[in-house]
C-alpha positions in Angstrom: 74.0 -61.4 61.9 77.1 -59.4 62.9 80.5 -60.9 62.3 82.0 -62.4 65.0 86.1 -63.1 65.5 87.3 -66.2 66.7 88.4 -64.9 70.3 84.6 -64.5 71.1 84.6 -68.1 70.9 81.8 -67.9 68.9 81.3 -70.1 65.3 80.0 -68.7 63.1 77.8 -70.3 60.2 75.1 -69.5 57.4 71.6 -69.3 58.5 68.8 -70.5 55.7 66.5 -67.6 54.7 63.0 -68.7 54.8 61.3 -67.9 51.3 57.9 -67.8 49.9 58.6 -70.6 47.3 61.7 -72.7 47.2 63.0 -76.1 45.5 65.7 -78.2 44.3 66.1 -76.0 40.7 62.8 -73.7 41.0 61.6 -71.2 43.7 61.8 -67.6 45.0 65.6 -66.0 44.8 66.2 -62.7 46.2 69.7 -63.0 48.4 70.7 -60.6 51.2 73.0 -57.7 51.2 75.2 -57.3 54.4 74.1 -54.3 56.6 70.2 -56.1 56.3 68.2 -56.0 59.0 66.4 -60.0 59.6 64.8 -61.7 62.4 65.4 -64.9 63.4 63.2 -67.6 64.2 63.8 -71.3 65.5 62.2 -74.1 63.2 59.7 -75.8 66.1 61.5 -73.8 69.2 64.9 -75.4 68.7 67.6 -73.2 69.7 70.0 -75.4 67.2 67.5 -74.8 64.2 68.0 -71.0 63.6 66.3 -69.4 60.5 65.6 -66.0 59.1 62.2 -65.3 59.1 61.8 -62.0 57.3 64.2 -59.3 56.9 63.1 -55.7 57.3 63.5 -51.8 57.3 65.3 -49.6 59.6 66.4 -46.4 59.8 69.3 -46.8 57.6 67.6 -48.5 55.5 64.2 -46.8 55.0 61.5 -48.3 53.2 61.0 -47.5 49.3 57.1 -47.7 49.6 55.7 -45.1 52.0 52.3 -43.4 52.4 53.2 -41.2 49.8 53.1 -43.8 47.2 51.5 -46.5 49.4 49.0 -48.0 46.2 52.9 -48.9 44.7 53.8 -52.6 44.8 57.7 -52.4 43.9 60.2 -55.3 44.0 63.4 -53.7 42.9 67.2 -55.1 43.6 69.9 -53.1 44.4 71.0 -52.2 41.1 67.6 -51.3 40.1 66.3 -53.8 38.2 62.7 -52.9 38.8 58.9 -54.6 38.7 56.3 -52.1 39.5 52.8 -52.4 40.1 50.5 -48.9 40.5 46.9 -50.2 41.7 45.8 -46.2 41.7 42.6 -46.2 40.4 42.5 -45.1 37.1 46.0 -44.4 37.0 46.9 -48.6 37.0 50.5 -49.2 35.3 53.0 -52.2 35.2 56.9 -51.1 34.6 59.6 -53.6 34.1 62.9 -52.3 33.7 66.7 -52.3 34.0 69.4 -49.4 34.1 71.3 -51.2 31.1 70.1 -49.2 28.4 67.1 -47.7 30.4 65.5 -50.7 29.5 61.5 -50.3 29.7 58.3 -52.5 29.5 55.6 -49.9 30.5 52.2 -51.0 30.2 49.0 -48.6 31.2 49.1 -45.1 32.5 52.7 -44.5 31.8 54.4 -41.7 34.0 57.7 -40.4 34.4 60.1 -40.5 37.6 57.9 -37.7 38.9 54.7 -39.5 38.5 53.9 -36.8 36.0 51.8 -38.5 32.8 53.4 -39.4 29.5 50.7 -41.3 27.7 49.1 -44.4 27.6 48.6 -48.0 26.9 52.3 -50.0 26.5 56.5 -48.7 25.7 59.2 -51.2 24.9 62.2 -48.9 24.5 65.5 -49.0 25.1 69.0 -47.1 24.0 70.5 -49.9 23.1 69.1 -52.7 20.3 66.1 -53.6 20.1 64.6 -57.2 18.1 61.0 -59.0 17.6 61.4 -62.5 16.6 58.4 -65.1 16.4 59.4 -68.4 14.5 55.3 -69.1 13.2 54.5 -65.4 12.0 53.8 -61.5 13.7 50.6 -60.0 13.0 50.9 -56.2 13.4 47.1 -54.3 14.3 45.9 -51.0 14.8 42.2 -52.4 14.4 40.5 -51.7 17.8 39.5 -55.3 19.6 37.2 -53.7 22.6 38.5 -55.3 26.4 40.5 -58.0 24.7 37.6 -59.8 23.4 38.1 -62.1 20.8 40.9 -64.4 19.2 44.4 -63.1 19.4 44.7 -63.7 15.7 41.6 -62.0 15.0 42.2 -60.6 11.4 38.9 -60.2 9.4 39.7 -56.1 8.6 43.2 -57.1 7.9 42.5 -59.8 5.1 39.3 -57.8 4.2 40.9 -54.9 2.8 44.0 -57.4 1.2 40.8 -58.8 -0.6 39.1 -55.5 -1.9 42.8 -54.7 -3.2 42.9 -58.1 -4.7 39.4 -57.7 -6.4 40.2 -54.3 -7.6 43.7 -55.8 -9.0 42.0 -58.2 -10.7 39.5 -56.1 -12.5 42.0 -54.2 -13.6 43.6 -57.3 -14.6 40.9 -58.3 -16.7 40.4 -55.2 -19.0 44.2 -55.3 -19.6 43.6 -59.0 -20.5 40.9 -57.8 -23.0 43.4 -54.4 -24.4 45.9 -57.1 -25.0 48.3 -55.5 -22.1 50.5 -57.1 -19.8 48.9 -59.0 -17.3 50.0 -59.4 -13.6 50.6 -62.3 -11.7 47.3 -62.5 -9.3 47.2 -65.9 -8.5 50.1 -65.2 -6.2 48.7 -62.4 -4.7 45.7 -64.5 -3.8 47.5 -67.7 -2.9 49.4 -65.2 -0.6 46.4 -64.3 1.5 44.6 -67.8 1.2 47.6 -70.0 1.9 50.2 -68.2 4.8 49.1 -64.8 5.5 45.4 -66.6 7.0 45.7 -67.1 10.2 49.4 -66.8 10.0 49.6 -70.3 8.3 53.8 -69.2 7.2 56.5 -67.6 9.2 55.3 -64.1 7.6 54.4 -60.9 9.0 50.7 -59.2 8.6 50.5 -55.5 9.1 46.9 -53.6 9.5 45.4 -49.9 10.2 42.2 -49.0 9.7 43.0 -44.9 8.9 47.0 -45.5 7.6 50.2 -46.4 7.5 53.4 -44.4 7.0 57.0 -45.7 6.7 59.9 -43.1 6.9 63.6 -43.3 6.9 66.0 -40.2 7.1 68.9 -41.8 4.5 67.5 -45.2 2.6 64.4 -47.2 2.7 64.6 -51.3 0.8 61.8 -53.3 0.3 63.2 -56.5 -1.2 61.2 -59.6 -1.9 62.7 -62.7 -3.6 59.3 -63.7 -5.2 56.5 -61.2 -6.2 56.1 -57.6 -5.0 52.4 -56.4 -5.1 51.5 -52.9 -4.4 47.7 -51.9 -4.7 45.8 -48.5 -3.8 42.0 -48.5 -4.1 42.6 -44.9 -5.6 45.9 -42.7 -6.4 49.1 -44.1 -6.4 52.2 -41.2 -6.7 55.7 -42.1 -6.6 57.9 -38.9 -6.7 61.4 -39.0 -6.5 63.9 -35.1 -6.1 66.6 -36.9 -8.1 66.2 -39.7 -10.6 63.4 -42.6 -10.6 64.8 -45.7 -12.4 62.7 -48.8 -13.3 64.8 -51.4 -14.4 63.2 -54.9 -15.9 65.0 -58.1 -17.1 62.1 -59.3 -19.0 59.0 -57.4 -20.0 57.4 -53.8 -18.8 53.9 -53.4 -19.1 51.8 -50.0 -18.7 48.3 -50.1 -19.1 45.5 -46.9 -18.6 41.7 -48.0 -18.5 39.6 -45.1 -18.8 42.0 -41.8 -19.6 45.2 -41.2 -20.5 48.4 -41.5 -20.3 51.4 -38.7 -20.4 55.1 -38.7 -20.8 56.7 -35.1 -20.5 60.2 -33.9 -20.0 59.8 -30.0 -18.7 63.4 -29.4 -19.7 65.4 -32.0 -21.0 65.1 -34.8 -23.6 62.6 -37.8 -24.4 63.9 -41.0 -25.8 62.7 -44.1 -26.2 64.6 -47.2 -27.7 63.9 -50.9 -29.0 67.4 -52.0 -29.1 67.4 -55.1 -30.9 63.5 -55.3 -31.8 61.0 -53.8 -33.7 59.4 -50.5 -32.7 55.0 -50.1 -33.2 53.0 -47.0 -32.3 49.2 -47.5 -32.7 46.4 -45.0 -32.3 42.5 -45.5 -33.6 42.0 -41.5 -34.1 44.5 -38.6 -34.5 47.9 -39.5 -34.5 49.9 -35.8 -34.4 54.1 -35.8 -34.8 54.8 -32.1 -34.2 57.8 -29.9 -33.8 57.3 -26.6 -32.2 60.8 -24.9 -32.8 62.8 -27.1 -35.4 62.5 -29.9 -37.9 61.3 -33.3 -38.0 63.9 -35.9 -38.7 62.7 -39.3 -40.0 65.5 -41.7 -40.8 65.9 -45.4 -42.0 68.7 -47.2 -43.8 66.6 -49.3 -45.7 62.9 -48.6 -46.6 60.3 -45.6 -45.9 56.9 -45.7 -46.5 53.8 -43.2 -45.7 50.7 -44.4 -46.5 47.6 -43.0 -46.4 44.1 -43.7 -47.7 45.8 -46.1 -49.7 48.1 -43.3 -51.6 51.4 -44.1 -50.3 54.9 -42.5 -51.0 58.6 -45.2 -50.5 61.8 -43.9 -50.5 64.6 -46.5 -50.4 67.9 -46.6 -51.1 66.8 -47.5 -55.2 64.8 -44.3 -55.3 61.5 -42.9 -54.9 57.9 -44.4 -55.5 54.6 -42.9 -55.6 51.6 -44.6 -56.0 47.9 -43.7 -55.5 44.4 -44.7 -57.2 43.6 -41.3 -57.7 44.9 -38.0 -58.5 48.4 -36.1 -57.5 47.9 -32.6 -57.3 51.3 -30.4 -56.2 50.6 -27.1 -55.3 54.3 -25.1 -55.3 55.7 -21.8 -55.7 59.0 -23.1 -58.1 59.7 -27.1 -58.9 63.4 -27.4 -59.3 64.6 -30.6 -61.0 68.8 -30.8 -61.0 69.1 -33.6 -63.1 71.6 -35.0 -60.9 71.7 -37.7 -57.7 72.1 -36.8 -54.6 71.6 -38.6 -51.0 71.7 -37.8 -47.6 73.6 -40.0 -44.5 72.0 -41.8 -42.2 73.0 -41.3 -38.6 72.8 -44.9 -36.3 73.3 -46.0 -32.8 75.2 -48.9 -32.2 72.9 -51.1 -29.5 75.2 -53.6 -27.5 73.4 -56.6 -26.0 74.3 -58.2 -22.4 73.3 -60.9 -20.6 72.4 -60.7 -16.3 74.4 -62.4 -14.0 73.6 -63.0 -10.6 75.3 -64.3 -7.5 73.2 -65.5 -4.7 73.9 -67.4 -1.8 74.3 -71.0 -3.5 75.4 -70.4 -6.9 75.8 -68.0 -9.9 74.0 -68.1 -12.5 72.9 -66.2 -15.9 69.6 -65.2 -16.9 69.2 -64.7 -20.5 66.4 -66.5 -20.6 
């Protein structure tokens, strides 16, 4: 209703708008603009009972629904806050969305602001920030469930293939078991599957595909866990790195091959391996080859050196040289030079410093030397 001035003589005074659904703290909220177009009805004919029945579209204000996009079902407020239903057949989509941050739930045959097609099924975006948050646990699924049939938490492919990794894992387990390697910790793998990640029994988060999964990051990728990390692959597992790989342990590192071998080369640089403040033991049940294909072989001790073989052995120590053997010593030389005087040679060591781990989490620091 148009504004009247007080010389008309005319009060003026707010007129309820009749709504689908209405109450005290719920109902149906969707206030008028000025410049709308209503009729007016009187609740049971009384002229002193005025209501707005409906309001409607003029010619100013045209409606958004036409014939050219009659099988539309739109509410949509002036700032364009948006619910969209398409009942096209075979072309059915639901939008929700907002102009803050081109907010978007699209569901079903998505299409662009020229009803032109840009996939299918559902879109969350938005430019600004974006957050998933469930208290009891997310499962994550690309395993197909046919016309939503079946539980929500159905997970049977999921677990299955945690399983096979687990069964494989411990397999492999048990020949290191047997080589005298270092074992993993499978039990917590297992209790892991049986005890939260089931049916979402924890606050965790349970990630499937049936054909692959790819995480990418264009600076840094973390995956942190403050108990166990497991990885399993049912065949290769490659880790490559441009730069340098660094595999840092406080307490023990165990590599164990089951069938063929294993290989440690440096194309260009140098290979060293140190026990710091232990002792050092390199075992092999056939051939055991030390070579040097351009210079010497340095073998160096402070104390004692012994080669044994067959029983034969040589020691060289700091109070001279022994040879011993059960059979004969043949020496087969060009000259045999004997000075008659001492000599020795320098050792060359490495001074090993020892440490102890500190760390500082949210309650306390503490040291692990353990």
């Amino acid at each position: 209703m148009g504004q009247r001035f007080a010389k008309s003589r005319i009060c003026n005074f707010w007129l309820r708008l009749a709504k689908p659904y209405a109450g005290d703290n719920y109902g149906w909220h969707a206030p008028l603009l000025d410049g709308t177009e209503v009729s007016v009805a009187f609740d049971s004919g009384d002229p002193d009972r005025p209501y707005i029945a409906h309001a409607q579209h003029d010619s100013a204000h045209p409606d958004h629904v036409t014939r050219d996009n009659h099988t539309r079902n739109v509410l949509r407020t002036p700032a364009n806050n948006k619910l969209r239903l398409e009942d096209q057949r075979q072309q059915e989509h639901i939008k929700l969305a907002t102009e803050y941050g081109k907010t978007q739930l699209n569901l079903g045959h998505l299409v662009d602001a020229r009803r032109q097609a840009r996939g299918t099924g559902f879109e969350l975006r938005t430019d600004e920030y974006g957050a998933v948050r469930a208290a009891k646990g997310i499962y994550l699924s690309a395993h197909e469930q046919l016309k939503a049939q079946g539980p929500v938490l159905a997970m049977t492919e999921a677990l299955g293939q945690i399983n096979q990794a687990n069964r494989e894992m411990q397999a492999l387990n048990n020949a290191a078991k047997v080589a005298q390697a270092l074992t993993c910790d499978i039990g917590t793998q297992l209790s892991l599957v049986q005890d939260r990640l089931a049916q979402l029994h924890s606050a965790v988060v349970l990630a499937s595909a049936p054909r692959g999964m790819a995480l990418s990051s264009g600076e840094h990728l973390q995956l942190t866990s403050a108990g166990n990390t497991m990885i399993n692959a049912g065949q290769h597992l490659d880790v490559g790195a441009m730069k340098n790989l660094s595999v840092t342990v406080e307490k023990a590192l165990g590599l164990f091959v089951h069938k063929d071998g294993a290989k440690v080369v440096a194309n260009q640089g140098e290979v060293e391996i140190q026990a710091q403040h232990n002792t050092m033991s390199l075992f092999a049940r056939d051939r055991f080859t030390v070579t040097s294909n351009e210079d010497e072989i340095v073998i160096s001790t402070p104390e004692t050196l012994t080669l044994n073989g067959g029983g034969s052995y040589l020691k060289l120590s700091k109070s001279g040289i022994e040879h011993g053997s059960q059979g004969d010593m043949l020496m087969k030389v060009a000259t045999y030079l004997v000075t008659g005087t001492g000599a020795d040679m320098p050792n060359e060591t490495v001074n090993f410093r020892k440490g102890d781990i500190s760390v500082q989490d949210d309650f306390s620091s503490k040291s692990r030397n353990d």
